[in-house]
PANUSE-858829 format. One line per field, with one value per residue: x, y, z of N, C-alpha, C in turn. Coordinates in steps of 0.1 Angstrom, whole numbers, always signed. Atoms other than C-alpha are relative to their C-alpha. Layout:
! residues N
n.east: (X  ...)
n.north: (Y  ...)
n.up: (Z  ...)
ca.east: (X  ...)
ca.north: (Y  ...)
ca.up: (Z  ...)
c.east: (X  ...)
c.north: (Y  ...)
c.up: (Z  ...)
//
This chain:
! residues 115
n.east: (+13  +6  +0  +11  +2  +12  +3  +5  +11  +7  +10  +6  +8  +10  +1  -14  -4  -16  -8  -8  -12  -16  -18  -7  -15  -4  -4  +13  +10  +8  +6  +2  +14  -2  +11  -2  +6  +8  +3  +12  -1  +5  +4  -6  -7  -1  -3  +13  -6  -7  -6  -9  -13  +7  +7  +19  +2  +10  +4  +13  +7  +3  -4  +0  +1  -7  -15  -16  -9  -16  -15  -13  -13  -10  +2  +7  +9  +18  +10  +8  +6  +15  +9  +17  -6  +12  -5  +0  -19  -16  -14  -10  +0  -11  +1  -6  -2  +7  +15  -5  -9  -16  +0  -8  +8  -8  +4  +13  +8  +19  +12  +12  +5  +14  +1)
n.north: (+4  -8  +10  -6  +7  -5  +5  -11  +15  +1  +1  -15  -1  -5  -10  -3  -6  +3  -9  +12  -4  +7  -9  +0  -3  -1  -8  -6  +0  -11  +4  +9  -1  +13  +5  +9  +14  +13  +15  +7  +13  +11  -9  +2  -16  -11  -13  -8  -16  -4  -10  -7  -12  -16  +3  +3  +8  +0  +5  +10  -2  +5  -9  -13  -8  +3  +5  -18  +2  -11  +6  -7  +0  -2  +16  +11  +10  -3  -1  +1  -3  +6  -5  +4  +15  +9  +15  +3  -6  +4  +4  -5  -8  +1  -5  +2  -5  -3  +12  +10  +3  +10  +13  +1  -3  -1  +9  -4  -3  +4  -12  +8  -9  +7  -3)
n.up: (-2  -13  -11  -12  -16  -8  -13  -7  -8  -17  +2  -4  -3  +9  +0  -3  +12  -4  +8  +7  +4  +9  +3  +14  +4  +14  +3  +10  -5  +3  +11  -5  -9  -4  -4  -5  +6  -12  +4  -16  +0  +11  +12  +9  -3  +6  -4  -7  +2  +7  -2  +13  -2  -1  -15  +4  -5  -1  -15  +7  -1  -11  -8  +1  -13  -9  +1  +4  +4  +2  +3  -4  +12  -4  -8  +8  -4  +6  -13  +5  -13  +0  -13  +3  +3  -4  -1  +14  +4  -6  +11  +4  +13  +5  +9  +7  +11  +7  -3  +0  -17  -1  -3  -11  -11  -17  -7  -5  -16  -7  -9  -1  -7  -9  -16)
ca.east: (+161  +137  +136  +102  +100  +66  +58  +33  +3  -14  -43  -70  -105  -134  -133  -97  -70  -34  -5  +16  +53  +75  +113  +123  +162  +163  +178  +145  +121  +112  +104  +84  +41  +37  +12  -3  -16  -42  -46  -78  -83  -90  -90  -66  -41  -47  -43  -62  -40  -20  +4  +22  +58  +36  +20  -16  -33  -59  -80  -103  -136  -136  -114  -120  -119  -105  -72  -41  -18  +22  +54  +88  +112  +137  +132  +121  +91  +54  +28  -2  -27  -60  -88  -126  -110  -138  -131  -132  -93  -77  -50  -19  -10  +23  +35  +52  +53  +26  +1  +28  +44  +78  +87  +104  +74  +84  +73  +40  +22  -7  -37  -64  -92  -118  -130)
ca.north: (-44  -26  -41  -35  -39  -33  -24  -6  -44  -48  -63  -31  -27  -22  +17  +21  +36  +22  +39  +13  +18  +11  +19  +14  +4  +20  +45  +51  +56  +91  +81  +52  +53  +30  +15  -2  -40  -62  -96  -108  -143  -162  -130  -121  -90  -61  -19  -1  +31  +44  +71  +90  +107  +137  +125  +121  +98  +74  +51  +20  +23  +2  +27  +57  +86  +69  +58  +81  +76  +95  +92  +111  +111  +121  +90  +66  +54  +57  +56  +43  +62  +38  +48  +37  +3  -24  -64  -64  -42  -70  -86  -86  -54  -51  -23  -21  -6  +4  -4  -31  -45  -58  -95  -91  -86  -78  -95  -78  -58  -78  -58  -79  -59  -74  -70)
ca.up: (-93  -67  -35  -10  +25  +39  +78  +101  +100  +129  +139  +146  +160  +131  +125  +135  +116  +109  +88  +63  +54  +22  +16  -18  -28  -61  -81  -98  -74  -85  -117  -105  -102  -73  -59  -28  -37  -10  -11  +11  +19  -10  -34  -59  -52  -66  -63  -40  -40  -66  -66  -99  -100  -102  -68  -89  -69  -75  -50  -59  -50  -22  -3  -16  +11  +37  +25  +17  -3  -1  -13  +1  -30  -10  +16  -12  +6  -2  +30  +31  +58  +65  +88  +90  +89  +86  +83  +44  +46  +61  +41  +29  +14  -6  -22  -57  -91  -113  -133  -141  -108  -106  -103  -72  -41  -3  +22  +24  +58  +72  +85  +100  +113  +138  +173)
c.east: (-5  -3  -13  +4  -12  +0  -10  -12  +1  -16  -8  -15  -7  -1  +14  +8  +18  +5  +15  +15  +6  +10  +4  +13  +2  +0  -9  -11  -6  -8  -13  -16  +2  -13  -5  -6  -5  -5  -7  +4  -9  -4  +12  +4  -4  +4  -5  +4  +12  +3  +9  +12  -6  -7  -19  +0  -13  -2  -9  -10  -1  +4  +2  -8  +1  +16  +6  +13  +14  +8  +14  +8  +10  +5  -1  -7  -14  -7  -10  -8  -12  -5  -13  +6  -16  +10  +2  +11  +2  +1  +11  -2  +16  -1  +13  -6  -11  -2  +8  +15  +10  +0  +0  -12  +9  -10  -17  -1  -13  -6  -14  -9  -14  +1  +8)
c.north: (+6  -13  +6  -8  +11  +0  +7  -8  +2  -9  +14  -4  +6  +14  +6  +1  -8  +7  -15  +13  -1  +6  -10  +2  +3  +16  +11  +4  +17  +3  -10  +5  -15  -2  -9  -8  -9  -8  -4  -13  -4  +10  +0  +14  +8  +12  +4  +14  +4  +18  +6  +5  +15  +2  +1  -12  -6  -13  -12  +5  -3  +10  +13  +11  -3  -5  +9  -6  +7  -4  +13  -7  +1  -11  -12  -6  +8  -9  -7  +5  -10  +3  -6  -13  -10  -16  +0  +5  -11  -14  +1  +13  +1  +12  -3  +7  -3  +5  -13  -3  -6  -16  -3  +7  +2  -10  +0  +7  -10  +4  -9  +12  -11  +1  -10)
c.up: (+14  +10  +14  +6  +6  +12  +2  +1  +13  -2  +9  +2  -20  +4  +4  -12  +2  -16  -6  -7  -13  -1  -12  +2  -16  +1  -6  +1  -4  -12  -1  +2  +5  +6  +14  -4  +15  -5  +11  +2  -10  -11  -4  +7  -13  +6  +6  +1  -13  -1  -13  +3  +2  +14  -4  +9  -8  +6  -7  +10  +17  +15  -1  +14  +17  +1  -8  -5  -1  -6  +6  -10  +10  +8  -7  +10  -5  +15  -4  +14  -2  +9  -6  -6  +3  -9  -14  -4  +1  -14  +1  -8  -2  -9  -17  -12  -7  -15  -4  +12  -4  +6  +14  +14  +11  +5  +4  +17  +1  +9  -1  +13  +3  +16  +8)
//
C-alpha cells in the first residue's frame, strides 16, 4: 500500500508562489495517475491537479495556469509548483492516486495564504 508524505506548506503573501513535495513508497508509482487534492476550510477535498503515467496533465479551473503539476518516476514524487497565490489556495493539499484515491492519506501540506 502507497504511502504519501507531503512537504514544502507555508504560510505566503497573496500573489506569492510556493512549490509542494510528495514521495511515494510504492512499487507502482509509474503506473499510477496522481493527483494533488485541497481541502479549504469548511470545503470538501478534492483535485486541483492531475497528472497521467503519460505525464498528461489536467488542472481545475480554479487553478488553471498558475499551478504545475510533475512527477520524477525515477524519484517517485510528483511536485506541485503554485504561484499567483491568492487566499482562496489555502488548505490542506494532499496528494494521492487518481481519479480514485487510496484509503491510506499522508499527512497533508498546509498553505495558508494572507498578508
Amino acid at each position: 500500500q502507497a504511502q504519501f508524505v507531503e512537504s514544502g506548506g507555508g504560510l505566503v503573501q497573496p500573489g506569492g508562489s510556493l512549490r509542494l513535495s510528495c514521495s511515494l513508497s510504492s512499487n507502482f508509482f509509474r503506473k499510477w495517475t496522481l493527483a494533488w487534492y485541497r481541502q479549504g476550510p469548511g470545503t470538501r477535498r478534492g483535485p486541483v491537479a492531475t497528472i497521467s503515467a503519460d505525464g498528461t496533465t489536467i488542472y481545475d479551473d480554479s487553478v488553471k495556469g498558475r499551478f504545475t503539476i510533475s512527477r520524477d518516476n525515477a524519484e517517485s514524487t510528483v511536485t506541485l509548483e503554485m504561484s499567483g497565490l491568492s487566499p482562496e489556495d489555502t488548505g490542506s493539499y494532499f496528494c494521492n492516486t487518481a481519479p480514485s484515491p487510496s484509503r491510506t492519506w499522508g499527512r497533508g501540506a498546509q498553505v495558508t495564504v494572507a498578508d
